[in-house]
MARLUMVO-137839 format. One line per field, with one value per residue: residue number from 1; residue in three letters; x, y, z of N, C-alpha, C, O in turn. Coordinates in nm, 2 decimals, padded with zeros to 4 digits. Layout:
BEGIN
pos	c(NUM,...)
code	c(ALA,...)
n_c1	c(X,...)
n_c2	c(Y,...)
n_c3	c(Z,...)
ca_c1	c(X,...)
ca_c2	c(Y,...)
ca_c3	c(Z,...)
c_c1	c(X,...)
c_c2	c(Y,...)
c_c3	c(Z,...)
o_c1	c(X,...)
o_c2	c(Y,...)
o_c3	c(Z,...)
END
This chain:
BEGIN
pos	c(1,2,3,4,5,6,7,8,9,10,11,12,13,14,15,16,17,18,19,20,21,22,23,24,25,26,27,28,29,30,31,32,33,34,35,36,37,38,39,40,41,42,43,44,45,46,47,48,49,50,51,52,53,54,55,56,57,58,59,60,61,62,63,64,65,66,67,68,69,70,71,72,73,74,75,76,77,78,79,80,81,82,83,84,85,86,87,88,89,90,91,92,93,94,95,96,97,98,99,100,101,102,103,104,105,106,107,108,109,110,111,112,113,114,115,116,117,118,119,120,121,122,123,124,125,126,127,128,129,130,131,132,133,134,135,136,137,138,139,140,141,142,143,144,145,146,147,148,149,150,151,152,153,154,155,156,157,158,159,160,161,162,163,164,165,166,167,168,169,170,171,172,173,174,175,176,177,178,179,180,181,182,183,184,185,186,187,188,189,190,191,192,193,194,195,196,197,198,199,200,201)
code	c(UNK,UNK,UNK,UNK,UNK,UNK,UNK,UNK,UNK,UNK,UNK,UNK,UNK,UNK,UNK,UNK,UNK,UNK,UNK,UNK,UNK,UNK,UNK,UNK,UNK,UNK,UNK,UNK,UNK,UNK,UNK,UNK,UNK,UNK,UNK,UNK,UNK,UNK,UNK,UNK,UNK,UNK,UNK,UNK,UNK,UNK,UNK,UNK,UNK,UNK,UNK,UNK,UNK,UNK,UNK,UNK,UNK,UNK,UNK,UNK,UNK,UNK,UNK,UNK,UNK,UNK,UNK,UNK,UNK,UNK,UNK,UNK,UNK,UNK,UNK,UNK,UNK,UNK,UNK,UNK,UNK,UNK,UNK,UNK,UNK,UNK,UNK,UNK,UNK,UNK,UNK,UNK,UNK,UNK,UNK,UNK,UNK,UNK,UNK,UNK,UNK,UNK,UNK,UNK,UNK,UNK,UNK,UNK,UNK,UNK,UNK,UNK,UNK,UNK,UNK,UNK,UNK,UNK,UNK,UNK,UNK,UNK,UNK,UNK,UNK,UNK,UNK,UNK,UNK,UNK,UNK,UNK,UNK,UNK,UNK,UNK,UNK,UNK,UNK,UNK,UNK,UNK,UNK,UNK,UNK,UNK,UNK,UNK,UNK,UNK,UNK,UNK,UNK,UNK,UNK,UNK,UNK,UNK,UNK,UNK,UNK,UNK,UNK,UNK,UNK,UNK,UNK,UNK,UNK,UNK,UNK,UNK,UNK,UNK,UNK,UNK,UNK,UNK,UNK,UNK,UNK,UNK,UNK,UNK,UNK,UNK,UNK,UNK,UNK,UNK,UNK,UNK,UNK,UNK,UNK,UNK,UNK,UNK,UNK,UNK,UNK)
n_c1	c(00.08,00.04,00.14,-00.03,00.04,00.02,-00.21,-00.26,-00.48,-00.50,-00.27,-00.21,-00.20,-00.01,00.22,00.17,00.35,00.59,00.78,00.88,00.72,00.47,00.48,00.50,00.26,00.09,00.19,00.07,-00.17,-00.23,-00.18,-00.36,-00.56,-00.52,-00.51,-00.80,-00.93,-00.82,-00.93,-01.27,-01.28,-01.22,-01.42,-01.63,-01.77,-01.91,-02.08,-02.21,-02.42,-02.54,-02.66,-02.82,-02.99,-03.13,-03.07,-03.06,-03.28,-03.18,-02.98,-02.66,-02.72,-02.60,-02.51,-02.22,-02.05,-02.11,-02.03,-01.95,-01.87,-02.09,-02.26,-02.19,-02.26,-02.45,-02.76,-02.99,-03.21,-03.11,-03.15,-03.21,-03.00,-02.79,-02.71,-02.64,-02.38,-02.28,-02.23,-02.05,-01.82,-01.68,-01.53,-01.24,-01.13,-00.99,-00.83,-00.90,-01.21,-01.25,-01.31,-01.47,-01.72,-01.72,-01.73,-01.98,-02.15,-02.20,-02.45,-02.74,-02.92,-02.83,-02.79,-02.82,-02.86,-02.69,-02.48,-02.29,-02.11,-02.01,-01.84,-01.68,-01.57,-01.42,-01.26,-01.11,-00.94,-00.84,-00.63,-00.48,-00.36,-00.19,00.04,00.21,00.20,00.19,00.03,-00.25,-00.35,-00.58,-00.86,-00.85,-00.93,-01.16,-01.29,-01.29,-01.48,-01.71,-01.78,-01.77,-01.99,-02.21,-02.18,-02.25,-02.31,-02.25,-02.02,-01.81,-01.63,-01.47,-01.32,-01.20,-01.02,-00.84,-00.74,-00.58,-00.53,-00.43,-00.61,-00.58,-00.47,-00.38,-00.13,00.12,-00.05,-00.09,-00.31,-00.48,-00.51,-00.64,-00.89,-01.01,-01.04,-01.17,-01.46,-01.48,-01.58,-01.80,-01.96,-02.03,-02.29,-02.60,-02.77,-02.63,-02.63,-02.89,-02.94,-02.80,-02.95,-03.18,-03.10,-03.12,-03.38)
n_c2	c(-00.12,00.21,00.56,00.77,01.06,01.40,01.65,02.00,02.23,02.52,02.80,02.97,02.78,02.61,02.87,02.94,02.76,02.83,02.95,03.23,03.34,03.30,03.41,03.68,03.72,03.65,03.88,04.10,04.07,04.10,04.40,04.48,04.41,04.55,04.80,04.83,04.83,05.04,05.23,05.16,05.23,05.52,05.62,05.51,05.76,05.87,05.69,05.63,05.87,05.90,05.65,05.72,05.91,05.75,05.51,05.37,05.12,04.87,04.87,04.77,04.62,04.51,04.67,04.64,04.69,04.87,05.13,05.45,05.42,05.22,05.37,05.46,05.48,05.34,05.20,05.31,05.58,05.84,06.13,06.27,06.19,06.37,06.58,06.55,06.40,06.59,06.76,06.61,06.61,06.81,06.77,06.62,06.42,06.04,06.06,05.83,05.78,06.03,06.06,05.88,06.00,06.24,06.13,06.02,06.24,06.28,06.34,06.35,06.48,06.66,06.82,07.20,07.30,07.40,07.21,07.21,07.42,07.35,07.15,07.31,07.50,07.28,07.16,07.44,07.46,07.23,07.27,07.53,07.33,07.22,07.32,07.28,06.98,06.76,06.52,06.29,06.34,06.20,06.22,06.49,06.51,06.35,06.57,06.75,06.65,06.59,06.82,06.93,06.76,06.83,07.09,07.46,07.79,07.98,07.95,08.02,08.22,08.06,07.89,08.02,08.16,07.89,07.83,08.05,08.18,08.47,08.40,08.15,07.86,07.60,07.40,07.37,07.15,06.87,06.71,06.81,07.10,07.08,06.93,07.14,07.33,07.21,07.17,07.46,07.58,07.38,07.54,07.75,07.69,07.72,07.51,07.49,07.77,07.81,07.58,07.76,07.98,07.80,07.73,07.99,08.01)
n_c3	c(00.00,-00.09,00.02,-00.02,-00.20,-00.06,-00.07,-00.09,-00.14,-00.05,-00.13,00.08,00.33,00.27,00.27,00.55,00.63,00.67,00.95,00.96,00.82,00.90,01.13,01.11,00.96,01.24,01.30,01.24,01.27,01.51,01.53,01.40,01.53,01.75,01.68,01.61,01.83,01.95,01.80,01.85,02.12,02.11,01.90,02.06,02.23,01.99,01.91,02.08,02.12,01.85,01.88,02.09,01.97,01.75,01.61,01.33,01.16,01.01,00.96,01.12,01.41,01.65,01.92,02.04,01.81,01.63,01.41,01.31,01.02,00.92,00.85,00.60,00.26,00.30,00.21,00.33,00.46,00.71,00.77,01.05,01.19,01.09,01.20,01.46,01.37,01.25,01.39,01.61,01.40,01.46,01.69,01.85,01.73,01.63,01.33,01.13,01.22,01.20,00.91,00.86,00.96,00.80,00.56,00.61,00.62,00.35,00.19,00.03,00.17,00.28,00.18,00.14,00.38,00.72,00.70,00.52,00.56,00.81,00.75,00.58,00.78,00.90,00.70,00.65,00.88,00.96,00.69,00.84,00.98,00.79,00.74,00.96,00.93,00.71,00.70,00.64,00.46,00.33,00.45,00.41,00.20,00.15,00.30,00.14,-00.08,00.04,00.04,-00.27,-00.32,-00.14,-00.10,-00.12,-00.28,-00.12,-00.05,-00.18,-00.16,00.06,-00.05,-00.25,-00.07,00.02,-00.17,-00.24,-00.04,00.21,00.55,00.53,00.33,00.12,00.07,-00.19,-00.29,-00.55,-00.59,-00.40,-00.44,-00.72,-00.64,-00.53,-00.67,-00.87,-00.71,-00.67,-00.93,-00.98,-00.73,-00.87,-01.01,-01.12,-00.95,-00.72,-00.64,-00.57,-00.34,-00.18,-00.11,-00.07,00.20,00.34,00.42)
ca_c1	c(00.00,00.19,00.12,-00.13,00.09,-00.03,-00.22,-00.27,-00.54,-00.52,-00.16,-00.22,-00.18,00.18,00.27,00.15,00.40,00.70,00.78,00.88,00.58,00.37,00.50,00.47,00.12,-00.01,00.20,00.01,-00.28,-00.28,-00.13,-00.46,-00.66,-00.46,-00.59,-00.95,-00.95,-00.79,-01.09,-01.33,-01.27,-01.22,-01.55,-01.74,-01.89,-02.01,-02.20,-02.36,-02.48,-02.59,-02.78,-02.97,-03.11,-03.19,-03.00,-03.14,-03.34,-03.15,-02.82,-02.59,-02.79,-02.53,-02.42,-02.11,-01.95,-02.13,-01.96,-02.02,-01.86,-02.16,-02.34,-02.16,-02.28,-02.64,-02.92,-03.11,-03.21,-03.04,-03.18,-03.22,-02.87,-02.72,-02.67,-02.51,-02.24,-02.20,-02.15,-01.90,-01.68,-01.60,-01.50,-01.09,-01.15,-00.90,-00.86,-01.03,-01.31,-01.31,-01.28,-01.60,-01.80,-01.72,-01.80,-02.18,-02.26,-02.22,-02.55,-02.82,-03.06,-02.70,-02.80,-02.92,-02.84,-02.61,-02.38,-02.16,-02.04,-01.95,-01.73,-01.57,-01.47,-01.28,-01.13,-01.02,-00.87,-00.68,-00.55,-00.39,-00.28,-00.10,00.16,00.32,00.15,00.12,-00.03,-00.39,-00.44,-00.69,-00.89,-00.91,-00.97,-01.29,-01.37,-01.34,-01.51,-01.83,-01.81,-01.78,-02.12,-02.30,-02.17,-02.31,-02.22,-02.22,-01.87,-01.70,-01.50,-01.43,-01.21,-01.10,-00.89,-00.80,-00.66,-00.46,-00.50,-00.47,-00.50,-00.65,-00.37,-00.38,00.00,00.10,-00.10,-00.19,-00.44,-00.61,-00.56,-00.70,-00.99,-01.03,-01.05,-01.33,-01.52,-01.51,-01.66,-01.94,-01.98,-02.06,-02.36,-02.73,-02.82,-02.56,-02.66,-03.06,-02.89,-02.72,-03.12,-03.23,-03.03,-03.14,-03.49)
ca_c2	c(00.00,00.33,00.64,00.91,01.23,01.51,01.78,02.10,02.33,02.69,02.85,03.01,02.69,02.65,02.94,02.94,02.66,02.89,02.99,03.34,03.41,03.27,03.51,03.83,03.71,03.71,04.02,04.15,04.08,04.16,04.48,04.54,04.42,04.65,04.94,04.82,04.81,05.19,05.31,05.13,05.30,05.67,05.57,05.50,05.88,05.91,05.60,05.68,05.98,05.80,05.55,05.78,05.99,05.66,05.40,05.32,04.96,04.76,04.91,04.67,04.67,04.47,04.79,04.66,04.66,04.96,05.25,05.54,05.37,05.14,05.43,05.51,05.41,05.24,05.33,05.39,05.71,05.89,06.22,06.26,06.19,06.44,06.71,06.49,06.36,06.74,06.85,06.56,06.65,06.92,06.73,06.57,06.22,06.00,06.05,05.76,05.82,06.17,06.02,05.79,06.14,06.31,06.02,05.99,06.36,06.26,06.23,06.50,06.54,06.75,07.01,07.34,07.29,07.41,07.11,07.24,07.55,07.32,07.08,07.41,07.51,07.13,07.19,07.53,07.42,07.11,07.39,07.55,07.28,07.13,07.44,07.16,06.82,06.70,06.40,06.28,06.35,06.08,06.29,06.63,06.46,06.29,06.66,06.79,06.53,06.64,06.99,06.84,06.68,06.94,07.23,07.55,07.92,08.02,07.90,08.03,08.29,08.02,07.82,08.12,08.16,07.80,07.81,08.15,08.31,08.41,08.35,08.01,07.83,07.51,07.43,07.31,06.96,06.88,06.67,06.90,07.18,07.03,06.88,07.26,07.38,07.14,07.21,07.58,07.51,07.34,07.58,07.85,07.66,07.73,07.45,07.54,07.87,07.77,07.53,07.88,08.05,07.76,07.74,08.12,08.03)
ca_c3	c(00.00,-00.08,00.12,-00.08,-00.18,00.07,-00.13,00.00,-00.24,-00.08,-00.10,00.23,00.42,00.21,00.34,00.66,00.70,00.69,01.07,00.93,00.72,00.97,01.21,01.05,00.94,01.36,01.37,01.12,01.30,01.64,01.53,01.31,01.62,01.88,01.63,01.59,02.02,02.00,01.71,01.90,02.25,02.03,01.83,02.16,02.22,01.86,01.84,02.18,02.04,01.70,01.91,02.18,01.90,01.73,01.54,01.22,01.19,00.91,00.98,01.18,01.48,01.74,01.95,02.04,01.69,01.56,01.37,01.20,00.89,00.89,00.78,00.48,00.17,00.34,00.11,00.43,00.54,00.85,00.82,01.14,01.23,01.05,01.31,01.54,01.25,01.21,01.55,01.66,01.31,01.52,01.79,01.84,01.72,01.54,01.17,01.06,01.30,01.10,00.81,00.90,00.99,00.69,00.45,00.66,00.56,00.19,00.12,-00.07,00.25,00.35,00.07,00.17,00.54,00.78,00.73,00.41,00.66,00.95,00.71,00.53,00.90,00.94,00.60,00.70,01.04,00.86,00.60,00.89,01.05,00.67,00.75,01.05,00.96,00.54,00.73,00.68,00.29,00.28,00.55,00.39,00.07,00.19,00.33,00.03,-00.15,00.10,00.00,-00.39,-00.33,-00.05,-00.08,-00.20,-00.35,-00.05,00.00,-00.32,-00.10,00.13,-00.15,-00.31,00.06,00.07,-00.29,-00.25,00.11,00.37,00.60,00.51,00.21,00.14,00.01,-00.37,-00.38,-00.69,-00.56,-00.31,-00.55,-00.85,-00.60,-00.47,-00.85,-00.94,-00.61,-00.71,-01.05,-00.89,-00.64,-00.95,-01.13,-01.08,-00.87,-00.62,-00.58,-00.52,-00.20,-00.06,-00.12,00.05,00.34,00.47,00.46)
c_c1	c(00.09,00.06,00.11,-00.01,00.01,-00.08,-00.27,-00.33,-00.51,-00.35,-00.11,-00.15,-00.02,00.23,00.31,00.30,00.56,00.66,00.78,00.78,00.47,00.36,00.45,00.31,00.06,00.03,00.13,-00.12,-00.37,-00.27,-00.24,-00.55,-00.67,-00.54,-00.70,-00.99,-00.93,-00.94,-01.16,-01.38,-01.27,-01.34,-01.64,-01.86,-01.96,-02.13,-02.25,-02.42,-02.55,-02.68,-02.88,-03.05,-03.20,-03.14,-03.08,-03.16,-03.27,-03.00,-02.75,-02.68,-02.67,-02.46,-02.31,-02.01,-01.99,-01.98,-02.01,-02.01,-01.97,-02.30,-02.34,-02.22,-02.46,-02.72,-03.04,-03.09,-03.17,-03.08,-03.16,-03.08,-02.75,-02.70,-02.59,-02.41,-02.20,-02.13,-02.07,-01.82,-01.64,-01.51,-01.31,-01.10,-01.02,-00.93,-00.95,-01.17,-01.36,-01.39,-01.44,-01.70,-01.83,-01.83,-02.00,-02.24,-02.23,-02.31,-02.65,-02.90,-02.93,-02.74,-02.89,-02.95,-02.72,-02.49,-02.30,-02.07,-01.99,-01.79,-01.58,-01.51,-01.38,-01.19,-01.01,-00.87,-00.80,-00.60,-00.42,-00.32,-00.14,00.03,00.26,00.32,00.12,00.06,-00.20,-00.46,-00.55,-00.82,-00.92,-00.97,-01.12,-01.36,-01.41,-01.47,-01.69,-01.87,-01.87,-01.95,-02.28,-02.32,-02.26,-02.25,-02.25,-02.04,-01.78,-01.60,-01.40,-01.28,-01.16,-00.94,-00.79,-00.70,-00.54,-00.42,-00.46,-00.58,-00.50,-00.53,-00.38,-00.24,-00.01,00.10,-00.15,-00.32,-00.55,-00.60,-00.64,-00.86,-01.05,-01.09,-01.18,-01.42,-01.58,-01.62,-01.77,-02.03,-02.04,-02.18,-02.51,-02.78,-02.79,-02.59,-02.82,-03.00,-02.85,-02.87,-03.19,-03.23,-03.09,-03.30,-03.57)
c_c2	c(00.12,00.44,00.76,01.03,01.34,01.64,01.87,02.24,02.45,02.73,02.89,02.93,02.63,02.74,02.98,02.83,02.71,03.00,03.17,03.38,03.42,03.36,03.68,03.81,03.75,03.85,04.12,04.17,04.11,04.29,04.55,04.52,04.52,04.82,04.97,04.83,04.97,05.29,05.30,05.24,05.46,05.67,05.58,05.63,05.90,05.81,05.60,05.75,05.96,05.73,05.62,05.84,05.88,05.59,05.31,05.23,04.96,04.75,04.84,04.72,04.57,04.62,04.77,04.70,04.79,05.05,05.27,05.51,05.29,05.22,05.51,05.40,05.34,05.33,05.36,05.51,05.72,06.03,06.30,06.29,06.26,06.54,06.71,06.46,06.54,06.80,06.75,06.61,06.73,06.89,06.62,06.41,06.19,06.03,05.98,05.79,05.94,06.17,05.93,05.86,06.19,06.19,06.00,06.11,06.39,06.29,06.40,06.55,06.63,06.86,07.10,07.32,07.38,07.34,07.19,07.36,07.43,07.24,07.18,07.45,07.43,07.20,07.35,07.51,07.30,07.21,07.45,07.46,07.20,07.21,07.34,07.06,06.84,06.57,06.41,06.36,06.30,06.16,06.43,06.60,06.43,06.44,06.77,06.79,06.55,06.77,07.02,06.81,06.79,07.04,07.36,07.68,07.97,08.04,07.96,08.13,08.23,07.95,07.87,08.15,08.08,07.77,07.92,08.26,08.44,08.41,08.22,07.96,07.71,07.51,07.36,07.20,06.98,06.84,06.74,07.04,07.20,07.05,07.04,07.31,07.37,07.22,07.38,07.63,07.47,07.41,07.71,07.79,07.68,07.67,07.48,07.67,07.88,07.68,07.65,07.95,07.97,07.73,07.87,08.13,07.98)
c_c3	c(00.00,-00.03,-00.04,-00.11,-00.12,-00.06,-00.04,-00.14,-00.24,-00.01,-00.01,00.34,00.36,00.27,00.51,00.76,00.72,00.79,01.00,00.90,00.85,01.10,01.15,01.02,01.12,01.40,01.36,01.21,01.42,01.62,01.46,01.45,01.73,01.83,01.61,01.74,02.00,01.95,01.81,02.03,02.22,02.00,01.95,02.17,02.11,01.86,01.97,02.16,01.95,01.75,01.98,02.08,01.83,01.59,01.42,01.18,01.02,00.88,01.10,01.37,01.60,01.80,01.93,01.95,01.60,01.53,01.27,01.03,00.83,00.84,00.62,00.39,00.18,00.25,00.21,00.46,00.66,00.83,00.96,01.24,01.19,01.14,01.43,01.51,01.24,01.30,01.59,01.54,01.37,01.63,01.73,01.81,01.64,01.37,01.10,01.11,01.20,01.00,00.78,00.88,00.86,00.52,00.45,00.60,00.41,00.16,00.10,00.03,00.30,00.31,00.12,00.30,00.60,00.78,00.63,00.47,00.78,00.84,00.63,00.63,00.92,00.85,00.62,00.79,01.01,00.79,00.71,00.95,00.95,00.71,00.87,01.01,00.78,00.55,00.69,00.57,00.27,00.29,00.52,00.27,00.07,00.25,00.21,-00.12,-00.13,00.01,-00.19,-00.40,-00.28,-00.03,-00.18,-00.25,-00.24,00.03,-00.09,-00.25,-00.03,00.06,-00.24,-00.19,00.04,-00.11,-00.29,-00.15,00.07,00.40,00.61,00.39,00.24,00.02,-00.09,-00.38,-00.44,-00.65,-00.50,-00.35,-00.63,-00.79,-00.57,-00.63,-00.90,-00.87,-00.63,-00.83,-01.02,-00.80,-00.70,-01.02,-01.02,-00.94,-00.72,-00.52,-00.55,-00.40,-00.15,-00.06,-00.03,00.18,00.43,00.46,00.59)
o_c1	c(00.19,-00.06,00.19,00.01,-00.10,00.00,-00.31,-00.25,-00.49,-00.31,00.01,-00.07,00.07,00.31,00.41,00.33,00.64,00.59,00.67,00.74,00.40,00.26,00.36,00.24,00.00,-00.03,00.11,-00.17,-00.49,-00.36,-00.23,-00.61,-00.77,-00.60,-00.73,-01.12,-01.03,-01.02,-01.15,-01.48,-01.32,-01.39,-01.73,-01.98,-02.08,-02.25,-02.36,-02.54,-02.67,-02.79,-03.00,-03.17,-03.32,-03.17,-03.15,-03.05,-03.30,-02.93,-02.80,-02.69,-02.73,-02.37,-02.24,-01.90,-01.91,-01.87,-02.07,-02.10,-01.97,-02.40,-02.42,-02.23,-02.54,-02.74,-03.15,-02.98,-03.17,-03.00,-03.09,-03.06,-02.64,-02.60,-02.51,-02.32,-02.09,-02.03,-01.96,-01.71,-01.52,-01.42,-01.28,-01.07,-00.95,-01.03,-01.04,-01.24,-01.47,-01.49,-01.49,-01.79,-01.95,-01.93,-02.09,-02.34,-02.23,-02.29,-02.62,-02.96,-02.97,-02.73,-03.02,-03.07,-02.66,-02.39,-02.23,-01.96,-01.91,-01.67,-01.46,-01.39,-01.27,-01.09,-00.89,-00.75,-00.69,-00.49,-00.31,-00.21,-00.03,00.14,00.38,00.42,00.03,00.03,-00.26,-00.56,-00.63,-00.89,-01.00,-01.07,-01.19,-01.48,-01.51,-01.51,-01.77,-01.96,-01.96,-02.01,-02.39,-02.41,-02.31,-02.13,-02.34,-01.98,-01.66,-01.48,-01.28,-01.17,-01.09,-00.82,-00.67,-00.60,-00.43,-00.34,-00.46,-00.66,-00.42,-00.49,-00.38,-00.23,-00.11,00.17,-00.25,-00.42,-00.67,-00.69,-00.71,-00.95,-01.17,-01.21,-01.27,-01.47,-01.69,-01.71,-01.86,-02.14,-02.10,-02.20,-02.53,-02.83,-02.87,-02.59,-02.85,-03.03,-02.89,-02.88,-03.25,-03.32,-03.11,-03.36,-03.68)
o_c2	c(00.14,00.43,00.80,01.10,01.34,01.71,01.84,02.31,02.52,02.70,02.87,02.97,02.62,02.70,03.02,02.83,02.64,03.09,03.23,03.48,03.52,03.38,03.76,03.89,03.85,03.92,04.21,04.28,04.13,04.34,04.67,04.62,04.56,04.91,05.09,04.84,05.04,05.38,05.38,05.31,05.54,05.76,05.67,05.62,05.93,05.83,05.55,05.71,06.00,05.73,05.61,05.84,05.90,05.63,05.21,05.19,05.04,04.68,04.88,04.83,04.62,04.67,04.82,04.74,04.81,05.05,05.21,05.55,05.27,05.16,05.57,05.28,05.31,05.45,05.41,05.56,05.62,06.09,06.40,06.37,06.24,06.60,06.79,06.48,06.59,06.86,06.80,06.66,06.75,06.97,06.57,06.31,06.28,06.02,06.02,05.82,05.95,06.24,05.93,05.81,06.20,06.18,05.99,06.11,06.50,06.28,06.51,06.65,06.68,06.96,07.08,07.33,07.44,07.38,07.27,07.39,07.48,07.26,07.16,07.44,07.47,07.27,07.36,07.54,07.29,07.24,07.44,07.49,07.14,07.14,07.33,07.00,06.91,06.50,06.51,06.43,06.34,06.18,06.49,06.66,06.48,06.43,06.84,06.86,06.55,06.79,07.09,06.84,06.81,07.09,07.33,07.67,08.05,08.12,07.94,08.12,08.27,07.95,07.80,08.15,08.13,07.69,07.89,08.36,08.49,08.43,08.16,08.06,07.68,07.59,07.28,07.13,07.06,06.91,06.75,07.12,07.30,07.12,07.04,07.32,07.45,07.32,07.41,07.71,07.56,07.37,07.78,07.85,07.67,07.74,07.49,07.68,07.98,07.75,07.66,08.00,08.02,07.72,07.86,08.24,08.02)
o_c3	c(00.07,-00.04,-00.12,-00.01,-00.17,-00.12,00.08,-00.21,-00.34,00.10,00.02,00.42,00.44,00.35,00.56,00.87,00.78,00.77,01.00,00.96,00.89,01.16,01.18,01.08,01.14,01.48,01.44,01.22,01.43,01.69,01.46,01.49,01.79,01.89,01.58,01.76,02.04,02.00,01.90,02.03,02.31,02.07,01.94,02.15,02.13,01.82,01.97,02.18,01.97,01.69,01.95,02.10,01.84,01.48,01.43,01.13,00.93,00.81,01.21,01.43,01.69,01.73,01.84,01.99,01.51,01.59,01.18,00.95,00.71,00.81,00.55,00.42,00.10,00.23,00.18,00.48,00.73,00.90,00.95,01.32,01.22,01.09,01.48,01.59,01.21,01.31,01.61,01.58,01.34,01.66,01.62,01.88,01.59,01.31,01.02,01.02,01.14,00.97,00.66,00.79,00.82,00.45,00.36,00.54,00.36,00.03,00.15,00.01,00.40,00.37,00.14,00.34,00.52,00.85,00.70,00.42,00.86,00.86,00.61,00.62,00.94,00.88,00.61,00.77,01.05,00.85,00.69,01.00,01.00,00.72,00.85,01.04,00.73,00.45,00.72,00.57,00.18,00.19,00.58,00.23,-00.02,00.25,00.19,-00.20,-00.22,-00.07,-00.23,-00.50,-00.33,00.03,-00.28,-00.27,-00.28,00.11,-00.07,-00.29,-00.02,00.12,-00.32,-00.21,00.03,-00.12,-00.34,-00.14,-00.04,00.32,00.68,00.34,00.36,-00.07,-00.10,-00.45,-00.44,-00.65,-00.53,-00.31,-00.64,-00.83,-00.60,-00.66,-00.94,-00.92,-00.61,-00.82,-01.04,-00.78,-00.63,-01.13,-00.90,-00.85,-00.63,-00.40,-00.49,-00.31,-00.03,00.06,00.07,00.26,00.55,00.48,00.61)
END
């Protein structure tokens, strides 16, 4: 009787079998978990906030595990929740956390609110902070991205600043130049300027 050759289908478990690999792999993983523990505990205030006003039925409904990320993208409504996502962006959270925030006030019930002035203040107050820190591109990008989507002509002085100050300058990235450019563009067309009409009513 001879002895089967040993197959082995998923690559992974080859790998796995090299001590090195296989090391770096749990490093890999605690090191992802140690930073889903830190979010988590950062995260906490917002999604208390999010739940007492009232946690929207079809959206991950396990508190424990909530986040604000689990609001991006949902084709449910959150109305409602928009005033709270606006007032913590203001608040010292971690980046992604921010990043989380910004992403939630994506959405068209934004338009012709108070929200596209609170996210122009972040982006401002990043702007000055680029002059020490070129960290956390991702993070103004995604605030811009809002403003892109929500904003109104009301703002067009605001990203005339942020393009050529003071005392507001945002420094020579192409990226958040360019994205500033567009945004401006957008911020000149009809529609835009009926959101800044509706906002002061």
């Amino acid at each position: 009787m001879t002895r089967k050759e040993e197959t082995i289908n998923d690559p992974e478990e080859w790998l796995m079998r090299d001590p090195e690999y296989a090391a770096r792999v749990h490093k890999r993983e605690h090191e992802i978990a140690e930073r889903r523990a830190i979010l988590d505990k950062n995260e906490k205030p917002l999604v208390e906030a999010l739940t007492a006003v009232g946690w929207p039925e079809g959206v991950r409904q396990l508190e424990e595990t909530r986040s604000v990320w689990d609001l991006v993208n949902t084709p449910i409504l959150y109305t409602y929740l928009l005033p709270v996502l606006a007032e913590h962006l203001k608040r010292p959270y971690l980046p992604e956390v921010k990043e989380g925030i910004a992403r939630a006030l994506i959405v068209k019930e934004a338009r012709g609110t108070g929200i596209a002035r609170v996210v122009m203040d972040e982006l401002k107050d990043q702007a000055k902070q680029m002059a020490k820190d070129y960290s956390e591109h991702s993070y103004r990008q995604v605030l811009i991205q809002a403003l892109q989507y929500i904003g109104d002509a009301s703002l067009e002085a605001d990203v005339q600043q942020l393009l050529h100050g003071p005392p507001f300058h945002v420094p020579s990235e192409p990226p958040l130049t360019w994205m500033l450019e567009d945004l401006l563009k957008k911020l000149a067309t009809p529609s835009r300027r009926k959101w800044a009409k509706q906002k002061q009513k």
